[in-house]
PDB file of N, H, CA, C and O in Angstrom:
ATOM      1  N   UNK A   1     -10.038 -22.833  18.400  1.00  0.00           N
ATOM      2  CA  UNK A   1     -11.230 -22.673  17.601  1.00  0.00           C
ATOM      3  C   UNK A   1     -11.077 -23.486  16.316  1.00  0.00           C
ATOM      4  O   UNK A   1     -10.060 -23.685  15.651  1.00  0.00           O
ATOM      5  N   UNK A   2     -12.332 -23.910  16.124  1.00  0.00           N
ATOM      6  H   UNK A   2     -13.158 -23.748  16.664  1.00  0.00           H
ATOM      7  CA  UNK A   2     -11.927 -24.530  14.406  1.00  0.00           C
ATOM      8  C   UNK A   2     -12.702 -23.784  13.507  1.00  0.00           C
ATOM      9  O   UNK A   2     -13.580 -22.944  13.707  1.00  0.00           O
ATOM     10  N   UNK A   3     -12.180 -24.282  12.400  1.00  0.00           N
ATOM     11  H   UNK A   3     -11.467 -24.964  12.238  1.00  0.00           H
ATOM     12  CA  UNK A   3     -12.221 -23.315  10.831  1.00  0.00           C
ATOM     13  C   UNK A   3     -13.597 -23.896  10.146  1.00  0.00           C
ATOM     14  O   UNK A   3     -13.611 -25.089   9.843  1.00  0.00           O
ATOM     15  N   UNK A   4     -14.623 -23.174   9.923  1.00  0.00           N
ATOM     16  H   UNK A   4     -14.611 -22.204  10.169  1.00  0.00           H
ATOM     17  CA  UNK A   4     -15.750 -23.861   8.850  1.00  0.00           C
ATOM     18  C   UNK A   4     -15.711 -24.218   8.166  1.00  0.00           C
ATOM     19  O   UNK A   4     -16.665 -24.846   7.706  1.00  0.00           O
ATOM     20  N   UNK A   5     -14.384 -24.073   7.471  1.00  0.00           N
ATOM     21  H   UNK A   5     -13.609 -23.563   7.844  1.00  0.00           H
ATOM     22  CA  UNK A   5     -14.269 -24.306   6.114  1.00  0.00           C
ATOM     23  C   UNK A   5     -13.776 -25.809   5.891  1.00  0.00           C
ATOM     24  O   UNK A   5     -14.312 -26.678   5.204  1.00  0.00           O
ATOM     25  N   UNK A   6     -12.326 -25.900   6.844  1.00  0.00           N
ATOM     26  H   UNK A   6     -11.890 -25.194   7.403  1.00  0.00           H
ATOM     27  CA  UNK A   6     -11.745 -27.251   6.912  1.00  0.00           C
ATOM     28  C   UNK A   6     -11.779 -27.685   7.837  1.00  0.00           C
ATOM     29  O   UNK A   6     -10.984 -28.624   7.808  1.00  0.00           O
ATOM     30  N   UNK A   7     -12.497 -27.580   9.306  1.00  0.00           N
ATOM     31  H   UNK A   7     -13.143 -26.817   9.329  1.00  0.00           H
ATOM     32  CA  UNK A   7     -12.476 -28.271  10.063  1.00  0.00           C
ATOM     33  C   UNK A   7     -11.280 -28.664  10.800  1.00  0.00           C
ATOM     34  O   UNK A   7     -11.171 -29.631  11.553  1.00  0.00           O
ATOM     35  N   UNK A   8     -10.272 -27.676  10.448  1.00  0.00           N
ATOM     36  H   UNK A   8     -10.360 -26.891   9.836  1.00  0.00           H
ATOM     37  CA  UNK A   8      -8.862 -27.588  11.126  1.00  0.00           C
ATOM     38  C   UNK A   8      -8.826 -26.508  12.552  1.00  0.00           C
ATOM     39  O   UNK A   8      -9.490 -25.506  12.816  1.00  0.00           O
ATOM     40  N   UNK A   9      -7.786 -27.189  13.262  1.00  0.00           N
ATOM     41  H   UNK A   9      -7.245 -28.002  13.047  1.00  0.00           H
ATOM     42  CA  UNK A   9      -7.402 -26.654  14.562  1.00  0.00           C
ATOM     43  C   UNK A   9      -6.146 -25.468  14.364  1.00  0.00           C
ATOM     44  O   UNK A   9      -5.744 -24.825  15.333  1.00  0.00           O
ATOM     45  N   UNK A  10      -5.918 -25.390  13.795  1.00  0.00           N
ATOM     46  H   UNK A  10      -6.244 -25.912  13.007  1.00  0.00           H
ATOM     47  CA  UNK A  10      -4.645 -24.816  13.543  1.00  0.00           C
ATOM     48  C   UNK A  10      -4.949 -23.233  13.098  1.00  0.00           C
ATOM     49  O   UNK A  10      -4.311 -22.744  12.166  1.00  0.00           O
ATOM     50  N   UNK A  11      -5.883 -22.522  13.761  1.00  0.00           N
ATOM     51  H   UNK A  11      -6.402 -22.920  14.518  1.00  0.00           H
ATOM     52  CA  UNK A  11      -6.342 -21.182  13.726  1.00  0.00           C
ATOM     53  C   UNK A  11      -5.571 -20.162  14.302  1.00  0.00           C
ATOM     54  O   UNK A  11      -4.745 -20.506  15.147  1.00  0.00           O
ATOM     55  N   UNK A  12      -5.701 -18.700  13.945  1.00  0.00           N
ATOM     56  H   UNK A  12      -6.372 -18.420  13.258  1.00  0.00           H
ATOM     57  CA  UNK A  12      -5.292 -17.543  14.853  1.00  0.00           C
ATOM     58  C   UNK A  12      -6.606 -16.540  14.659  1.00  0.00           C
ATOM     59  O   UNK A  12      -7.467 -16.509  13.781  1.00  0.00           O
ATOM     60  N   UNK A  13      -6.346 -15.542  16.131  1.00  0.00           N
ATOM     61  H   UNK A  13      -5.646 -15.567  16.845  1.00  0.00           H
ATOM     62  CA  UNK A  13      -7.404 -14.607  16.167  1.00  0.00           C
ATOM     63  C   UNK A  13      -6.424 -13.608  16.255  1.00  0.00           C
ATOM     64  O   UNK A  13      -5.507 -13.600  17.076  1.00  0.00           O
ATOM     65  N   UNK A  14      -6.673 -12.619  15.240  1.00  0.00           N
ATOM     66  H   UNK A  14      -7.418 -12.625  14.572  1.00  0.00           H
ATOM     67  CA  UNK A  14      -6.367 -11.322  15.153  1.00  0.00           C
ATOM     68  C   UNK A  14      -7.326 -10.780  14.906  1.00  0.00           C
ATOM     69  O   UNK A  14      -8.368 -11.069  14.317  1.00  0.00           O
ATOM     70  N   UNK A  15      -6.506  -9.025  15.928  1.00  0.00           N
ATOM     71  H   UNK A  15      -5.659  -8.790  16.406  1.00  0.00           H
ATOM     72  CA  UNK A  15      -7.500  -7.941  16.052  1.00  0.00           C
ATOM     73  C   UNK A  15      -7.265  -6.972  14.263  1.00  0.00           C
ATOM     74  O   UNK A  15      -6.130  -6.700  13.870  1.00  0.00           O
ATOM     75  N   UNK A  16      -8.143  -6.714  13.690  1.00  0.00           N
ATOM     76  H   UNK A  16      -9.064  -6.935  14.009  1.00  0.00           H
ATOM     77  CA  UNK A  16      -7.888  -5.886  12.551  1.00  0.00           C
ATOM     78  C   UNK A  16      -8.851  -4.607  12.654  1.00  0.00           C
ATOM     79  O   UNK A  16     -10.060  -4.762  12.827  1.00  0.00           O
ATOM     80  N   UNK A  17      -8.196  -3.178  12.526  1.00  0.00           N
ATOM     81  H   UNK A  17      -7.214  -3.051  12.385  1.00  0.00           H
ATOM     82  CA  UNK A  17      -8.299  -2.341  12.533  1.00  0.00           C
ATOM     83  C   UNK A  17      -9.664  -1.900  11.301  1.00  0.00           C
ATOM     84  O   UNK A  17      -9.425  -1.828  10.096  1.00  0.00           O
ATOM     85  N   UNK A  18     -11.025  -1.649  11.882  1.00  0.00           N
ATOM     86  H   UNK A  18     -11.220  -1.707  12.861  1.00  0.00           H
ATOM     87  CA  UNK A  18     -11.827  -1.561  11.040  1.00  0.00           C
ATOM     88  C   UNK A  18     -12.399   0.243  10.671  1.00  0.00           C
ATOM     89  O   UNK A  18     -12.258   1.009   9.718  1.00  0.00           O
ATOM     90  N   UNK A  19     -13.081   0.310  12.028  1.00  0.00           N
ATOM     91  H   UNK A  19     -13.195  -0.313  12.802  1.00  0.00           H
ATOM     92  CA  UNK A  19     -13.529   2.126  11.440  1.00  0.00           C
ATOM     93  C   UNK A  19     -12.159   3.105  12.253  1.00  0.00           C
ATOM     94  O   UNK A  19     -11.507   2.650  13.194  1.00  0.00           O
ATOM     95  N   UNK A  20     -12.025   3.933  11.892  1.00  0.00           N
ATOM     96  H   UNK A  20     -12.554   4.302  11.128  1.00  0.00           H
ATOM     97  CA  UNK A  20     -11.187   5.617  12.556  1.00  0.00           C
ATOM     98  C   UNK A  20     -12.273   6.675  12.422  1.00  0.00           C
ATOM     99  O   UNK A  20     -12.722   6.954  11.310  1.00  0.00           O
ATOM    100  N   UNK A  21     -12.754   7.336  13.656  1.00  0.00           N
ATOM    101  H   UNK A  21     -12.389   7.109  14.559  1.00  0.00           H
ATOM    102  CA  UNK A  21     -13.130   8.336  13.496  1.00  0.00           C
ATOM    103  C   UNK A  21     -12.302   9.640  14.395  1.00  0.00           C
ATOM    104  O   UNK A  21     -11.697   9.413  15.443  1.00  0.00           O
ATOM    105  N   UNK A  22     -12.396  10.845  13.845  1.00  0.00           N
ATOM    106  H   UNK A  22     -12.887  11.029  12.994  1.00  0.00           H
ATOM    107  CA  UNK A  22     -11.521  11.824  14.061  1.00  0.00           C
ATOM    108  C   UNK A  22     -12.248  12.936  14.458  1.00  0.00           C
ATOM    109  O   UNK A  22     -13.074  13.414  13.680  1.00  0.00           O
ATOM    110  N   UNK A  23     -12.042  13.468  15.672  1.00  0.00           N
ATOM    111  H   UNK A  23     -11.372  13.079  16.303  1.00  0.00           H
ATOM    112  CA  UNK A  23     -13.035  14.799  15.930  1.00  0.00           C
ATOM    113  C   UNK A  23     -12.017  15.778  15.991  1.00  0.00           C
ATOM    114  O   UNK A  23     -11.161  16.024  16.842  1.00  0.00           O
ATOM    115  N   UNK A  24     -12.296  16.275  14.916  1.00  0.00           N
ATOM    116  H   UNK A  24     -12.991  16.076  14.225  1.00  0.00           H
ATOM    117  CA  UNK A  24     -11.279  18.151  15.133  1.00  0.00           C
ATOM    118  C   UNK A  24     -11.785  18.885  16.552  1.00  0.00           C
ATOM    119  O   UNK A  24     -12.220  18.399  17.596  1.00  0.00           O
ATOM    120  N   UNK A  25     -11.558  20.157  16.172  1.00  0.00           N
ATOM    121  H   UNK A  25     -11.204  20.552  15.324  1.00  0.00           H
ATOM    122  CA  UNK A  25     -12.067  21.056  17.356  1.00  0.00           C
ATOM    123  C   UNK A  25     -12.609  21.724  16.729  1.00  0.00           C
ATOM    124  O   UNK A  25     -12.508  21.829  15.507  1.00  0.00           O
ATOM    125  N   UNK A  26     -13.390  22.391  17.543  1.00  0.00           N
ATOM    126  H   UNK A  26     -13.472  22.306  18.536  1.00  0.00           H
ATOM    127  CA  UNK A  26     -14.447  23.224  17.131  1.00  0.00           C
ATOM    128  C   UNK A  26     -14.305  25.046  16.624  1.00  0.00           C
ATOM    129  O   UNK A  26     -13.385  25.828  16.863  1.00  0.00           O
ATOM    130  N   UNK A  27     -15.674  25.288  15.820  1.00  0.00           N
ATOM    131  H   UNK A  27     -16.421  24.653  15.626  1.00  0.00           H
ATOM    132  CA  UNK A  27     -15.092  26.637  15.632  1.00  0.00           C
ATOM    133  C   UNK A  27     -14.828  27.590  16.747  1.00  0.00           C
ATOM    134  O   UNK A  27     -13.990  28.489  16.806  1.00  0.00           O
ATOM    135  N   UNK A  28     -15.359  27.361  17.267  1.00  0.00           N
ATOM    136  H   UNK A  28     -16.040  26.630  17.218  1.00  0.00           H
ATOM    137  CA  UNK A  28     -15.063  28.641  18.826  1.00  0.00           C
ATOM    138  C   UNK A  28     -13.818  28.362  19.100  1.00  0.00           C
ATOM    139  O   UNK A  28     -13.105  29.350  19.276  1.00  0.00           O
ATOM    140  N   UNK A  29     -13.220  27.120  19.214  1.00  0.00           N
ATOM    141  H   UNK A  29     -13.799  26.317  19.070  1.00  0.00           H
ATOM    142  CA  UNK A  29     -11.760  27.377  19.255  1.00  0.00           C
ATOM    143  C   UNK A  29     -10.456  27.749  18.670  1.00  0.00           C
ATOM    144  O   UNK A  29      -9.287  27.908  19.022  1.00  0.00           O
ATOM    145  N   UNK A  30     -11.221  27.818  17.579  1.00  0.00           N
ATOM    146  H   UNK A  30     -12.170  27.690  17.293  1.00  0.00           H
ATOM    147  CA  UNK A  30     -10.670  28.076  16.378  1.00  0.00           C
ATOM    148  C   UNK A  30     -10.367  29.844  16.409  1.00  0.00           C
ATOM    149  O   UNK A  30      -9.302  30.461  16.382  1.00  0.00           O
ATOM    150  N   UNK A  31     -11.474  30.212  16.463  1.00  0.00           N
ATOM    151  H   UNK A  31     -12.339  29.711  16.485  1.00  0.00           H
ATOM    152  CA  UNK A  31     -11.670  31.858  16.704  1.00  0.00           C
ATOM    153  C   UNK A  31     -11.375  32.164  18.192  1.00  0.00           C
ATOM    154  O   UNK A  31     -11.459  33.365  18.450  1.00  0.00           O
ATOM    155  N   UNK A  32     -11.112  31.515  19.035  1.00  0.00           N
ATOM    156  H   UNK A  32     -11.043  30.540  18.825  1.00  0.00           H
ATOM    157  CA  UNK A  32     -10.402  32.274  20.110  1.00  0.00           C
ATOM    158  C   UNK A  32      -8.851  32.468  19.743  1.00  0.00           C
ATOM    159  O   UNK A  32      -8.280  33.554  19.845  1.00  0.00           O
ATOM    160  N   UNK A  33      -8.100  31.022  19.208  1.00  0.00           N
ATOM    161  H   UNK A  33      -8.564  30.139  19.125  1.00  0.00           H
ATOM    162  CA  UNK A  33      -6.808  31.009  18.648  1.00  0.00           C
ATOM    163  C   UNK A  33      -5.829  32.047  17.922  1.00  0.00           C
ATOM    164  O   UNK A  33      -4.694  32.519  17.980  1.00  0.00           O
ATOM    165  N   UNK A  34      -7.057  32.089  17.182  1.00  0.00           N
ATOM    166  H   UNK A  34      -7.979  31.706  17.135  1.00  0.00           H
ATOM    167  CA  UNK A  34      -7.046  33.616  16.182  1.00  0.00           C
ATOM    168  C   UNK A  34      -6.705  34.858  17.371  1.00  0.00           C
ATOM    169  O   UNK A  34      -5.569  35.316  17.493  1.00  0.00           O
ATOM    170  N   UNK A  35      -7.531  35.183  17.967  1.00  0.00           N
ATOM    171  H   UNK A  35      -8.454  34.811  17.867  1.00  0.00           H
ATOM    172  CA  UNK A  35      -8.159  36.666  18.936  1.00  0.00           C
ATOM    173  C   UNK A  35      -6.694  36.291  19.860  1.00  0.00           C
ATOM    174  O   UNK A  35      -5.920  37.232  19.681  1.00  0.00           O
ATOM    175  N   UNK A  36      -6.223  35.506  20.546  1.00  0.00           N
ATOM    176  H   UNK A  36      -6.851  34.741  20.692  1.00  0.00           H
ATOM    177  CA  UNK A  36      -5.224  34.948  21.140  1.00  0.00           C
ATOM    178  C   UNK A  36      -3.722  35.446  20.452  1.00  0.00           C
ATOM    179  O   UNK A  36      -2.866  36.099  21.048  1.00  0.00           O
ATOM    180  N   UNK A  37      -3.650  34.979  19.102  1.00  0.00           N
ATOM    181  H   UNK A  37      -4.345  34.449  18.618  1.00  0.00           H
ATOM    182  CA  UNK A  37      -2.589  35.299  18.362  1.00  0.00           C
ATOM    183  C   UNK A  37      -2.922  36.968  17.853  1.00  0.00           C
ATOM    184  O   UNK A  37      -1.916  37.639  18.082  1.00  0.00           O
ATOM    185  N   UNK A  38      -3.825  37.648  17.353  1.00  0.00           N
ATOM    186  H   UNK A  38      -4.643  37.103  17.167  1.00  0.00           H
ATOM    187  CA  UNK A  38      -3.885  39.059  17.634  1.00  0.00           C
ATOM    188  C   UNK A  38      -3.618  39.528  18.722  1.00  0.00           C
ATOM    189  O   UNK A  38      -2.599  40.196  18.546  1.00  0.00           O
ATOM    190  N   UNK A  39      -4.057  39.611  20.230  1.00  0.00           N
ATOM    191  H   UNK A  39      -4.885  39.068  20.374  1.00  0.00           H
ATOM    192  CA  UNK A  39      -3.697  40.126  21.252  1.00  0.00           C
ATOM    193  C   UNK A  39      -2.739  39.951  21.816  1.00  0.00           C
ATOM    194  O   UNK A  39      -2.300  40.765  22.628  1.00  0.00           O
ATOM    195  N   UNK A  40      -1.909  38.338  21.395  1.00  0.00           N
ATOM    196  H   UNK A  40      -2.266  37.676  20.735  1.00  0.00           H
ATOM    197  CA  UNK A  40      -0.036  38.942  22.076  1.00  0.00           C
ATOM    198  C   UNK A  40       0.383  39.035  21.133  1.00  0.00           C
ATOM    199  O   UNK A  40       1.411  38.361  21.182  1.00  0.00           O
ATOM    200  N   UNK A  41       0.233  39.719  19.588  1.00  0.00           N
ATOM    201  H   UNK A  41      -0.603  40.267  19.548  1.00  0.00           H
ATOM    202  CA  UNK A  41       1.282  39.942  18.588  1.00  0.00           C
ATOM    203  C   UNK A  41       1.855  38.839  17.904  1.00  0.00           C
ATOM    204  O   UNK A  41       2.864  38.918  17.204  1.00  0.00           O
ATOM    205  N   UNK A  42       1.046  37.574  18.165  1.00  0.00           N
ATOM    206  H   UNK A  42       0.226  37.510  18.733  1.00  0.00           H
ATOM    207  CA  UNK A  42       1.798  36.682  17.473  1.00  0.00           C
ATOM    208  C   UNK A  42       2.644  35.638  18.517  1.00  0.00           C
ATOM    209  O   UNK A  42       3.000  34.505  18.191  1.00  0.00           O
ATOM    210  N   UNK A  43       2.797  36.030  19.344  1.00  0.00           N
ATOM    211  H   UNK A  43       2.508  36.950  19.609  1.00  0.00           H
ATOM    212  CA  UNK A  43       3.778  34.951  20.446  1.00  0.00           C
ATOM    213  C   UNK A  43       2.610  34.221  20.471  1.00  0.00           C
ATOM    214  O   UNK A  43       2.892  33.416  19.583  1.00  0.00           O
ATOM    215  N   UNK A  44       1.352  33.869  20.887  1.00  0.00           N
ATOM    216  H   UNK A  44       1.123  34.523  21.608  1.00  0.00           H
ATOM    217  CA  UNK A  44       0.627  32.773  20.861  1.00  0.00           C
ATOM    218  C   UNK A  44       0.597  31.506  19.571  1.00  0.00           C
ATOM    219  O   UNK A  44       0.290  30.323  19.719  1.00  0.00           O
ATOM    220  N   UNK A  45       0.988  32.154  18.402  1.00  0.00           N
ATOM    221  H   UNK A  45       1.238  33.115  18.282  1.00  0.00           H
ATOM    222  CA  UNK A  45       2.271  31.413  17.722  1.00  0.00           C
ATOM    223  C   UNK A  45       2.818  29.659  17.808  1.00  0.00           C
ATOM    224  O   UNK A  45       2.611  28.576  17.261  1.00  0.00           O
ATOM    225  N   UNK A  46       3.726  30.351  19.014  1.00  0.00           N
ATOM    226  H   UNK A  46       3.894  31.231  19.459  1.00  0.00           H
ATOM    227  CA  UNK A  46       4.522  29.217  19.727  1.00  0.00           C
ATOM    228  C   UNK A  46       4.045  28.173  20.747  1.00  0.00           C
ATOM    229  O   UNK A  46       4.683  27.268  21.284  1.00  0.00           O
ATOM    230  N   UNK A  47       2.816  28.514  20.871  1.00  0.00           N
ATOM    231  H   UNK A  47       2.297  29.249  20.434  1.00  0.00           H
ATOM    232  CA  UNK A  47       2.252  27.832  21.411  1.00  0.00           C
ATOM    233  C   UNK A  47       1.588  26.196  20.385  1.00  0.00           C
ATOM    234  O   UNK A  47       0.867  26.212  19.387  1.00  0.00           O
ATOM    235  N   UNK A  48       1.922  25.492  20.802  1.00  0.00           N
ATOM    236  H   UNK A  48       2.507  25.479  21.612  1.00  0.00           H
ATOM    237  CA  UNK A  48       1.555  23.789  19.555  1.00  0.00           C
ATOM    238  C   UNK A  48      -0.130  24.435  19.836  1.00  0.00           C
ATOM    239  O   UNK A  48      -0.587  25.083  20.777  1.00  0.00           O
ATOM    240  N   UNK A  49      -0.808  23.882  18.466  1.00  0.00           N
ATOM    241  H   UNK A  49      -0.437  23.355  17.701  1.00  0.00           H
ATOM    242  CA  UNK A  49      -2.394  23.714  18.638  1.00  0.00           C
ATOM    243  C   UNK A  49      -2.986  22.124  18.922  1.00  0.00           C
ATOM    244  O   UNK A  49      -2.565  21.108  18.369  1.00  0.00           O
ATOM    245  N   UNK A  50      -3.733  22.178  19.618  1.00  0.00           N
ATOM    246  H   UNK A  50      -4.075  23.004  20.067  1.00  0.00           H
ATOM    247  CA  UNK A  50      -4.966  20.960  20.068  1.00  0.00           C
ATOM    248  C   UNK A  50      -4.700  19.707  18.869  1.00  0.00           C
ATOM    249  O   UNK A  50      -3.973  20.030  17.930  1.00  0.00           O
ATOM    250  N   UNK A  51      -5.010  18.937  18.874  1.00  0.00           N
ATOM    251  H   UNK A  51      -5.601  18.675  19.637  1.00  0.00           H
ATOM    252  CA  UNK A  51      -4.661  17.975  17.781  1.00  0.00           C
ATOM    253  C   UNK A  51      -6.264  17.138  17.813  1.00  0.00           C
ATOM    254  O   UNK A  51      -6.558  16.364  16.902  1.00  0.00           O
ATOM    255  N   UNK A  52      -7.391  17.464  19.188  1.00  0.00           N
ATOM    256  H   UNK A  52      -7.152  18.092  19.928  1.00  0.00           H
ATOM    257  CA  UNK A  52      -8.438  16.647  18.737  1.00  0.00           C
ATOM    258  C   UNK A  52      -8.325  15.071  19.271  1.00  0.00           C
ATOM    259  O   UNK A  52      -7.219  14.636  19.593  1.00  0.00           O
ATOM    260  N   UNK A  53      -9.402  14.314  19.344  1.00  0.00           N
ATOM    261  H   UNK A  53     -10.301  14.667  19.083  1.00  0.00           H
ATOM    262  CA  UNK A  53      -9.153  12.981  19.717  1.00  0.00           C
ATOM    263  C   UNK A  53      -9.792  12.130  18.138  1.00  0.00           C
ATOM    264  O   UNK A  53     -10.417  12.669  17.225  1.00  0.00           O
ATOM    265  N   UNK A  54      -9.392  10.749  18.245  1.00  0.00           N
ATOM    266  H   UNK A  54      -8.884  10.310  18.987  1.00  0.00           H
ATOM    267  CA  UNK A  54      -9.489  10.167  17.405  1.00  0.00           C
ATOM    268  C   UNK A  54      -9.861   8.809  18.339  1.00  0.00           C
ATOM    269  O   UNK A  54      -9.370   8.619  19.452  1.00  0.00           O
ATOM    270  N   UNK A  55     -11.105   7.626  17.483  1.00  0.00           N
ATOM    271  H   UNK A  55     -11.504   7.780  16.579  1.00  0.00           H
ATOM    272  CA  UNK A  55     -11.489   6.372  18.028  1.00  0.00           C
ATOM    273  C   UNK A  55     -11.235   5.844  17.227  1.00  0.00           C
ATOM    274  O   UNK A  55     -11.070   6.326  16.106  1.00  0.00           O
ATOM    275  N   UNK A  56     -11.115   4.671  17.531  1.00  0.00           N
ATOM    276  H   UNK A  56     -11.249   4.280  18.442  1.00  0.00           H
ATOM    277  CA  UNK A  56     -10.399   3.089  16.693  1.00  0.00           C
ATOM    278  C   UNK A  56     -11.174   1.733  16.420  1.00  0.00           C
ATOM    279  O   UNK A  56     -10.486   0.717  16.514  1.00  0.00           O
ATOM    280  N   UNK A  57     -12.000   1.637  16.218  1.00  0.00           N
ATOM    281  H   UNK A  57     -12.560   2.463  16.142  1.00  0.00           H
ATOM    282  CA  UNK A  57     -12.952   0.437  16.317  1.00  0.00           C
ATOM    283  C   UNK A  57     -12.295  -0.487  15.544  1.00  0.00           C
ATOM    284  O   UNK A  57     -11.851  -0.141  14.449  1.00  0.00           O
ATOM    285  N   UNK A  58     -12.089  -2.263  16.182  1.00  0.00           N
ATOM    286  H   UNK A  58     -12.450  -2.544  17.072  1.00  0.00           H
ATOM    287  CA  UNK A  58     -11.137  -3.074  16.182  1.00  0.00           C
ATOM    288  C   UNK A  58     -12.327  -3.947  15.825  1.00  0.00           C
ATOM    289  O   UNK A  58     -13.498  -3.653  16.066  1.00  0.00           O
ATOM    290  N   UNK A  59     -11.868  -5.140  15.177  1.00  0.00           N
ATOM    291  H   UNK A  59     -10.917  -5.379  14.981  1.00  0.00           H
ATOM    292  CA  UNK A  59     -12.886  -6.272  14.533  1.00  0.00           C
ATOM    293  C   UNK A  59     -11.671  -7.240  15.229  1.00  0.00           C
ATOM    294  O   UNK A  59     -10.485  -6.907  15.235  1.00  0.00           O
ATOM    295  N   UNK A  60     -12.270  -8.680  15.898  1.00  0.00           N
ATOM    296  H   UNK A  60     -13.233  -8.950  15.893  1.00  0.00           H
ATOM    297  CA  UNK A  60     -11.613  -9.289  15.964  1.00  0.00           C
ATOM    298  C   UNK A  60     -11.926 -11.062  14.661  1.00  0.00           C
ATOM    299  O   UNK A  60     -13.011 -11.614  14.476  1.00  0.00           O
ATOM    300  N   UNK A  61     -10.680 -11.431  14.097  1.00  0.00           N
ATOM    301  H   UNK A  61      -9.799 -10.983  14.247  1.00  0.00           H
ATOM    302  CA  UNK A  61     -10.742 -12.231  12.885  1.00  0.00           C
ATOM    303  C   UNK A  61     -10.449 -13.371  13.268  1.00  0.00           C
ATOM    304  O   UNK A  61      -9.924 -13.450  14.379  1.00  0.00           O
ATOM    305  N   UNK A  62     -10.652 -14.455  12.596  1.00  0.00           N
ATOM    306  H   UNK A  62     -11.078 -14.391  11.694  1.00  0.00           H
ATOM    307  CA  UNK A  62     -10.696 -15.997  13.107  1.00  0.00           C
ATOM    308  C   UNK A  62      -9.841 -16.195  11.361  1.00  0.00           C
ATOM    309  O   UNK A  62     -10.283 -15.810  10.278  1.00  0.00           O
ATOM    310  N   UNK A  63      -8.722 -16.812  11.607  1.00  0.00           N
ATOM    311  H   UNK A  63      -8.363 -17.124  12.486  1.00  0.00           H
ATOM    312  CA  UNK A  63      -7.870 -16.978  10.303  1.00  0.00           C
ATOM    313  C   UNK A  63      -7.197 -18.323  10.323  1.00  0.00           C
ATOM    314  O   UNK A  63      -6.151 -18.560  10.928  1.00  0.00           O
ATOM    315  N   UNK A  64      -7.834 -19.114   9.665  1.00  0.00           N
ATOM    316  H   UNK A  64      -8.683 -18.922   9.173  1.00  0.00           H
ATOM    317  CA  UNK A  64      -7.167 -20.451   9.213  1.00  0.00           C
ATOM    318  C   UNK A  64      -5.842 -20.612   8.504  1.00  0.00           C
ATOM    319  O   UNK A  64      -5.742 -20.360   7.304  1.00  0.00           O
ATOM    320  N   UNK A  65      -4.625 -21.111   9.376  1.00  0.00           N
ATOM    321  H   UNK A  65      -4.706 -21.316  10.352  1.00  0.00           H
ATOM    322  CA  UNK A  65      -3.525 -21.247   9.031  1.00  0.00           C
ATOM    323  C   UNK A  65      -3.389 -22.312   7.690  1.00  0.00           C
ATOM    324  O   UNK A  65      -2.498 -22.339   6.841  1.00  0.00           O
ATOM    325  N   UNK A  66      -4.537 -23.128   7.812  1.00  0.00           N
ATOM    326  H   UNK A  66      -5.261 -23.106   8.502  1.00  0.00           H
ATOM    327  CA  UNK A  66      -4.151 -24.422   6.939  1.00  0.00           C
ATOM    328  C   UNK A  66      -5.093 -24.246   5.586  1.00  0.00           C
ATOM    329  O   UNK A  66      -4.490 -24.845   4.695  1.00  0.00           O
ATOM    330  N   UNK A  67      -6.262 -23.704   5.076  1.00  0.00           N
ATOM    331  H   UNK A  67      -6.752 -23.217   5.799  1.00  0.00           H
ATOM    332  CA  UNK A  67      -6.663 -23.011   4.122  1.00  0.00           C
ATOM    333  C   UNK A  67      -6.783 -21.724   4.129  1.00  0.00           C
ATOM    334  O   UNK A  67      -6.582 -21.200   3.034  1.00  0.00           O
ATOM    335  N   UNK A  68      -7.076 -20.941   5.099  1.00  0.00           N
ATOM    336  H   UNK A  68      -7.240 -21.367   5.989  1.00  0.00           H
ATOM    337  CA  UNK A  68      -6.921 -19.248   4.287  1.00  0.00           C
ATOM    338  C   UNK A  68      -7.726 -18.479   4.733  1.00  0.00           C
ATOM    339  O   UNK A  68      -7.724 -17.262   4.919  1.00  0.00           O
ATOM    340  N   UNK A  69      -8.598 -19.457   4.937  1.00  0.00           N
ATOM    341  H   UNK A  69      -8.600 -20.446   4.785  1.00  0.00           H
ATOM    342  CA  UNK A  69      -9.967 -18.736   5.467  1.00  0.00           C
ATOM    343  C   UNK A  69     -10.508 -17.743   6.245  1.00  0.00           C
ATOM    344  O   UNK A  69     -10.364 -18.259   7.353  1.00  0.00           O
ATOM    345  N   UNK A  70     -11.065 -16.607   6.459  1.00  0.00           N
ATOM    346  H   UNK A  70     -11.182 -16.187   5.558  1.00  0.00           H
ATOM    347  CA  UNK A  70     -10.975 -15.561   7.256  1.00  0.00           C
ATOM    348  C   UNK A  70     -12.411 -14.913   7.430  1.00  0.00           C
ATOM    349  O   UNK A  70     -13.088 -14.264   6.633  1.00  0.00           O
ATOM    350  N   UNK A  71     -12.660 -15.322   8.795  1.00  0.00           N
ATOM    351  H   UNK A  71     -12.109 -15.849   9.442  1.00  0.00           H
ATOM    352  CA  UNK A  71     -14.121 -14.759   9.112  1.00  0.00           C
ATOM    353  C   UNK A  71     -14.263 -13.710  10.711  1.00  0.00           C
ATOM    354  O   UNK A  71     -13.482 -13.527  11.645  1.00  0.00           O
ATOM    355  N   UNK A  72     -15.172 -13.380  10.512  1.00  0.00           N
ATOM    356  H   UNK A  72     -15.806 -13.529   9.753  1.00  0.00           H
ATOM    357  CA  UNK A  72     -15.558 -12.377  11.534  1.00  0.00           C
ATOM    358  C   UNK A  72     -16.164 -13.058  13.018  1.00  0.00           C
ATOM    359  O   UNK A  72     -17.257 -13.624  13.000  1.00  0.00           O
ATOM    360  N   UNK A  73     -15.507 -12.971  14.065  1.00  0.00           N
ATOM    361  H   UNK A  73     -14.619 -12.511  14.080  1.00  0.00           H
ATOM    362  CA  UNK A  73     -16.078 -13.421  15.443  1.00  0.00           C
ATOM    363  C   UNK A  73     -16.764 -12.045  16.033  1.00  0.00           C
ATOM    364  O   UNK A  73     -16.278 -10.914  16.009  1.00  0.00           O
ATOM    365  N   UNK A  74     -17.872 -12.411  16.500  1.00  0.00           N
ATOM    366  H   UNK A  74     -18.266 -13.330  16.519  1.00  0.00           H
ATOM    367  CA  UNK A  74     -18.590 -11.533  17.059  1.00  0.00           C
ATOM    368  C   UNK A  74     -19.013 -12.027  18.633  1.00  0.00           C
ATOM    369  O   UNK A  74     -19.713 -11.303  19.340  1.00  0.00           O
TER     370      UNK A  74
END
């Protein structure tokens, strides 16, 4: 690819990490967890909790080795 700026060949495309979004869990699960850890006394405890999913939205960049330059490919 070449660079707009200088008209150089000497480019890289990197992916750069743009939005994170994070979905917890919900209250109902929340309040069963609870009712769960009341009804065995607490051994539900030991049990790890849900951690939720998370998305990553990636931009990919067009970066001129020979001036600097750094733009967005779409």
């Amino acid at each position: 690819m070449i660079c707009n700026n200088c008209n150089s060949n000497d480019t890289r495309v990197e992916l750069v990490q743009d939005k994170m979004k994070h979905k917890s869990r919900g209250a109902l699960a929340k309040i069963g967890r609870i009712f769960l850890i009341i009804y065995t006394l607490g051994l539900w405890l030991l049990v790890p909790k849900g951690k939720g999913t998370s998305k990553i939205k990636n931009k990919k960049m067009l970066i001129c080795n020979n001036c600097g330059h750094v733009e967005e490919i779409k």
